[in-house]
C-alpha positions in Angstrom: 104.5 101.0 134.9 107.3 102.7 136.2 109.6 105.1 134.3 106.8 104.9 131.5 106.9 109.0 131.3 110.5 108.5 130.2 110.2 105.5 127.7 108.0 107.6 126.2 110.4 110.1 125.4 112.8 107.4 123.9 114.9 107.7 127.5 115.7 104.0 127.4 118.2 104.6 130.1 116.5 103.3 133.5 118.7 103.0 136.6 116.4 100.3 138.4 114.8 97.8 136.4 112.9 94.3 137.1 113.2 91.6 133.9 110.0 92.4 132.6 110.5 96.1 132.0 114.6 95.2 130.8 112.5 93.0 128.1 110.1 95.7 127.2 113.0 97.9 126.9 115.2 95.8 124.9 112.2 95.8 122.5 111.4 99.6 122.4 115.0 100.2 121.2 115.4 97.4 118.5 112.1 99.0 117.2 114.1 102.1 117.3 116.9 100.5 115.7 114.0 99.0 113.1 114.7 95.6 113.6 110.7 95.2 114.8 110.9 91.6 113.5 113.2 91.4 116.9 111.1 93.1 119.1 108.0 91.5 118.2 109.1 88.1 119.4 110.3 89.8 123.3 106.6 91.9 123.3 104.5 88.7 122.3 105.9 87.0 125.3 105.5 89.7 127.6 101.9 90.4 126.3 101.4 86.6 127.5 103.0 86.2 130.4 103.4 89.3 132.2 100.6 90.3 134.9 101.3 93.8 134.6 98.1 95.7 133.1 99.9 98.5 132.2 102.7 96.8 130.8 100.6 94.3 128.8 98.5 97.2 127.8 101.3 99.4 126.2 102.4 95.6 124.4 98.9 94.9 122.8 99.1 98.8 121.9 102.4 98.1 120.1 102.1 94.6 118.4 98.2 95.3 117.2 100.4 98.5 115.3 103.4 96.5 114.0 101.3 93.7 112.4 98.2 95.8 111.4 101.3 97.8 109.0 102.3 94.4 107.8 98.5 93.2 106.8 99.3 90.5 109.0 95.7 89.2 110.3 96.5 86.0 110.9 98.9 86.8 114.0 96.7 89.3 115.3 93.7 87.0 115.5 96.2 84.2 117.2 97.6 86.5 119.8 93.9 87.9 120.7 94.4 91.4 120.0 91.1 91.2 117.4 88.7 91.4 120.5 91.8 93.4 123.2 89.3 96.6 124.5 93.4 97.9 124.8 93.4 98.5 121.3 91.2 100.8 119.4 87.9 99.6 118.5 87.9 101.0 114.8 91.2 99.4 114.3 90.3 96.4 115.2 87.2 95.9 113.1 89.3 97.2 110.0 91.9 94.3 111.0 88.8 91.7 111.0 87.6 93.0 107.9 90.5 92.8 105.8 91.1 89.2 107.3 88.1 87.8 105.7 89.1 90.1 102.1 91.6 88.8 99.7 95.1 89.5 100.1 96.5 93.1 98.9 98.8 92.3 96.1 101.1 94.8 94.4 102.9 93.8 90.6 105.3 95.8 88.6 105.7 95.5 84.9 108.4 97.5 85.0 111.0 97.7 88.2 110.6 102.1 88.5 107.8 104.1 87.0 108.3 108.1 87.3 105.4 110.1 87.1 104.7 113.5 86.8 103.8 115.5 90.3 101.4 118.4 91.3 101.5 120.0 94.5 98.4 120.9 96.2 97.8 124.3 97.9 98.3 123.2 100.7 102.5 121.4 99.7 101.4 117.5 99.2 102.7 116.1 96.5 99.5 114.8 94.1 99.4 112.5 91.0 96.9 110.9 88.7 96.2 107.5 89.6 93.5 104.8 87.8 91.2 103.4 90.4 88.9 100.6 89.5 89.8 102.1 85.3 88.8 106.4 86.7 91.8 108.4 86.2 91.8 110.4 89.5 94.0 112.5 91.5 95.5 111.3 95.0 97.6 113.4 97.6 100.8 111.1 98.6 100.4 111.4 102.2 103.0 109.5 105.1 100.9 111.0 107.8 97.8 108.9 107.0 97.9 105.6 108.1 95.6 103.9 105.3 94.3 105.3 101.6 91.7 107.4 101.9 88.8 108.6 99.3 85.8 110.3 99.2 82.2 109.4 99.1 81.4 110.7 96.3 84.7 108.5 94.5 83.4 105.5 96.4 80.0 105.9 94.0 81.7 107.2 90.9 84.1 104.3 91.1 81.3 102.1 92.1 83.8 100.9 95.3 81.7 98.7 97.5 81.4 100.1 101.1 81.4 97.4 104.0 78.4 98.6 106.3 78.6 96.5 109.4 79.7 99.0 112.3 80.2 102.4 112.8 83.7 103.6 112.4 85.7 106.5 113.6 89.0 108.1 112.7 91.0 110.7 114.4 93.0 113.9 112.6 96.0 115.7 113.4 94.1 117.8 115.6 92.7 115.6 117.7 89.3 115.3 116.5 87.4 112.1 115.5 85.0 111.7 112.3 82.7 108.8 111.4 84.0 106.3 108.3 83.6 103.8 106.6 85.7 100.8 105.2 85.6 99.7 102.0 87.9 97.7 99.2 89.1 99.3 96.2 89.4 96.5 93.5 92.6 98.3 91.8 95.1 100.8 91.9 97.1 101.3 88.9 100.5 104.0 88.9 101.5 103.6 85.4 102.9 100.2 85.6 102.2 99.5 89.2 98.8 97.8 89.9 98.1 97.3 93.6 94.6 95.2 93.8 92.0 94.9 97.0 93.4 97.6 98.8 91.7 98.3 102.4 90.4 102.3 102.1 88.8 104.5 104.6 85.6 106.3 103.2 85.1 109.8 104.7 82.5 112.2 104.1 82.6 114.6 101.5 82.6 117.7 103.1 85.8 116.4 105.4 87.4 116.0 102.2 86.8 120.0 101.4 88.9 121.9 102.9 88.4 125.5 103.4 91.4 128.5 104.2 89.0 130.5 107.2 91.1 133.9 105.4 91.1 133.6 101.6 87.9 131.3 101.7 89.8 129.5 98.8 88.1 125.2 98.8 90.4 122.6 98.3 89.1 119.1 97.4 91.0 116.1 97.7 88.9 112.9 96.3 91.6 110.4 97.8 95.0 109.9 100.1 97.4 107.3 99.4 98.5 106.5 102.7 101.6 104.9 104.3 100.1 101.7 103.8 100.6 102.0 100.2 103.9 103.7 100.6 105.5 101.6 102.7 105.7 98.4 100.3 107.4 100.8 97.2 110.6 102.8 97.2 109.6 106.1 96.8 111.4 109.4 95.8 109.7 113.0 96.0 111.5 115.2 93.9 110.4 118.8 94.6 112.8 120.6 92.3 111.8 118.4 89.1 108.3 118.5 89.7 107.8 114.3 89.7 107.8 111.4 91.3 109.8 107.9 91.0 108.3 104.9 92.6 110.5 101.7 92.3 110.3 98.2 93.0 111.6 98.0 96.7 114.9 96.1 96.5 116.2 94.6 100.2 119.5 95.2 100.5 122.7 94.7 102.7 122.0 96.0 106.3 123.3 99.7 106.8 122.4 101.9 109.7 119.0 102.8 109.8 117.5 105.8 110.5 113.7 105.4 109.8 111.1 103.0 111.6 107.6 102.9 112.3 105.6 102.6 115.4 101.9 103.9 114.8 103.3 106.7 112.4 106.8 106.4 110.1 109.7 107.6 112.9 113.0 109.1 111.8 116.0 109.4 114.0 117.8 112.3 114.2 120.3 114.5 115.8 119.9 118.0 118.0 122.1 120.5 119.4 125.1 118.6 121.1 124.3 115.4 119.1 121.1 114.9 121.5 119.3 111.8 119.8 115.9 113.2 118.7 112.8 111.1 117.1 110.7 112.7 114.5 107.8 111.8 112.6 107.4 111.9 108.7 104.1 113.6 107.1 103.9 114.4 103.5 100.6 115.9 103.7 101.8 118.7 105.8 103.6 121.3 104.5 105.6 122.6 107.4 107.7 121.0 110.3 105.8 120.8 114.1 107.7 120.2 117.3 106.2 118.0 120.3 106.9 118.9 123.9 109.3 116.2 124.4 111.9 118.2 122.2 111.6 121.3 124.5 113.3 119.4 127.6 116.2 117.7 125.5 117.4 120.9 123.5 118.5 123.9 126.0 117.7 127.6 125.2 114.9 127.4 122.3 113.2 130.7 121.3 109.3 130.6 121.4 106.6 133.4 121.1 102.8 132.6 120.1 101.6 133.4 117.1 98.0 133.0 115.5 98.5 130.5 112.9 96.6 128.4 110.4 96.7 124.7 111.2 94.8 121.4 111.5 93.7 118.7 109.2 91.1 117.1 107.1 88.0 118.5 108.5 89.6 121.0 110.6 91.5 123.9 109.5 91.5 127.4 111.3 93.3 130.0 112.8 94.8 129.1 116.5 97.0 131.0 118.8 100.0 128.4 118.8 103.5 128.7 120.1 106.4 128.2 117.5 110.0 127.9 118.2 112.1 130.7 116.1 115.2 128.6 114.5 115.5 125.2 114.7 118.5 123.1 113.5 118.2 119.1 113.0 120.8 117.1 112.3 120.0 114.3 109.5 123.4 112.7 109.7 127.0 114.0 110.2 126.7 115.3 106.7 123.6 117.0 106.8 121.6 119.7 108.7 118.5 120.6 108.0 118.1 124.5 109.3 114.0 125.5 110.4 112.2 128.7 111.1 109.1 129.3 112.8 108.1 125.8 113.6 104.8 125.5 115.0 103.8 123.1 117.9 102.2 119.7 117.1 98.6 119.9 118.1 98.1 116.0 119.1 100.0 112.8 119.7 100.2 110.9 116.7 102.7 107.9 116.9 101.6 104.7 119.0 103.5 104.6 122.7 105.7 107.0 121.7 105.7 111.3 122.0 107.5 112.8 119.5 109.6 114.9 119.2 108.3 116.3 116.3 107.1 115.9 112.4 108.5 116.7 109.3 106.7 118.3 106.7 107.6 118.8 102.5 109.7 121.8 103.9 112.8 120.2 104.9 112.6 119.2 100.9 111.3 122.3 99.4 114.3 122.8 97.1 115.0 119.1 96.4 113.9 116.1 97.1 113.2 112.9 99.7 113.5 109.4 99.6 111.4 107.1 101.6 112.7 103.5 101.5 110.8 101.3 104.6 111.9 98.0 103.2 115.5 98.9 103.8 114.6 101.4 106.4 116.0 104.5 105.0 114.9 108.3 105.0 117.3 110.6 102.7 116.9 114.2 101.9 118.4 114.7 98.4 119.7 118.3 97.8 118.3 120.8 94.9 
């Protein structure tokens, strides 16, 4: 499709233009705008009618992500996108799955529970959770797509695992690791109980991550994923040590700022105002950039360093390049000032390249709110 290596970037600005690509447009930027309600309707009709592969190829990519967030099965089963070799293949048997399990449900006896928060050595925020009546203790992670736990959870929780097909999953480096699906009965945060949540089931060793210098092991026995985190408000509070989830409450429209597409999106502000587009991962505990950023903001310092990086079942030292000072604009109000930031070492939203992703630093002395049903990211000072 032409122009695609600039839609990709979020350049919505095309000089020459036939209909179908002024539709696809019009729905890239009210996804940006995170109205995706809006867009779906213009990319379901272009997935039907249009003859363009490419075009109908980057719409299945898109739609299969929008309702797969939303647990929305039976859409994805009317529109074909349950058997569409453009989508991937693991996805879509964790879509057909969950279509024949009951519903996810989530119930609040009370409207905000706060609860107390650890971070792990590595800056996610952690907290004790009951699964299936074992108290156990899950990162809160906005980079991972769906919950995650271990083997060796799935037994001592006696989780069922679903064994019909072979499953892989990527990580932030790029590298793909066999899974399984399975369905966790409950999930109860204090007075939050979430029941028949979908959960990936990794191998135990990915889950034990090792520092290649100090040799130090950290295990994590399960992820709660933006899957979870997208149906709560939620509020990270560094400073106080805790954590506040609330019952998400919809309210007037304001300007939006956050969206998803693949992986949770913020928009954001460079040097000169430039409109920048930058992922969200609370499992990470520094800020990446992407490539994209280095063509929109002039004059960036860079040097390589050797530096620790990687994910769940990858972590070692690489010779990276980072950009010396970085400053982001959140809103008019607020600027968010970074050092070293290393490069991003894959692609992680759907469609889109990003410009970059947040880690827990931007919050380090204070605090985040993440608020998807209203669409609103807010860094709360110390």
């Amino acid at each position: 499709m032409k122009g695609i290596e600039q839609l990709v970037k979020f350049n919505f600005s095309l000089l020459e233009m036939k209909e179908e690509q002024k539709a696809f447009v019009s729905a890239l930027k009210l996804i940006t705008e995170g109205k995706e309600y809006l867009a779906i309707e213009g990319l379901k009709n272009l997935y039907g009618e249009s003859h363009n592969l490419s075009l109908q190829s980057s719409c299945a990519k898109i739609l299969f992500e929008l309702y797969f967030t939303k647990s929305d099965w039976k859409q994805l089963e009317a529109l074909g996108l349950l058997d569409d070799p453009n989508v991937d293949q693991t996805n879509r048997f964790i879509a057909k799955a969950c279509s024949q399990s009951e519903q996810t449900t989530f119930s609040f006896l009370n409207d905000s529970v706060c609860i107390p928060m650890k971070l792990s050595s590595s800056g996610s925020p952690t907290i004790d959770v009951m699964i299936n009546g074992n108290k156990i203790c899950f990162w809160l992670d906005t980079g991972a797509g769906m919950t995650v736990i271990s083997n060796a959870l799935a037994k001592e929780c006696d989780i069922t695992i679903l064994k019909d097909e072979v499953l892989e999953v990527g990580n932030s480096s790029n590298q793909h690791f066999s899974t399984d699906l399975a369905i966790i009965n409950s999930i109860v945060i204090q007075d939050l109980t979430i029941l028949n949540q979908p959960t990936l089931v990794l191998a135990d060793d990915l889950l034990m991550i090792q520092n290649p210098k100090t040799e130090e092991i950290m295990k994590i026995d399960g992820i709660i994923g933006w899957d979870i985190i997208q149906h709560v408000f939620l509020e990270i509070d560094y400073g106080r040590k805790h954590i506040v989830i609330q019952k998400p409450k919809r309210k007037e429209e304001g300007q939006n700022n956050l969206f998803f597409c693949g992986y949770p999106i913020i928009s954001v502000k460079g040097k000169n105002q430039v409109p920048l587009y930058f992922g969200l991962d609370t499992g990470a505990n520094k800020t990446h950039y992407g490539q994209p950023l280095l063509s929109k903001i002039e004059n960036l310092k860079q040097e390589k360093s050797m530096i620790l990086s990687g994910g769940i079942g990858d972590v070692n030292e690489r010779e990276l390049d980072r950009i010396e000072s970085l400053v982001i604009y959140l809103n008019e109000n607020q600027s968010i000032h970074l050092l070293k930031v290393r490069e991003m070492l894959t692609d992680l939203a759907a469609f889109f390249k990003l410009d970059g992703v947040f880690g827990s630093d931007i919050a380090k002395d204070g605090g985040m709110v993440i608020d998807y049903t209203n669409k609103k990211f807010e860094l709360v000072l110390g």
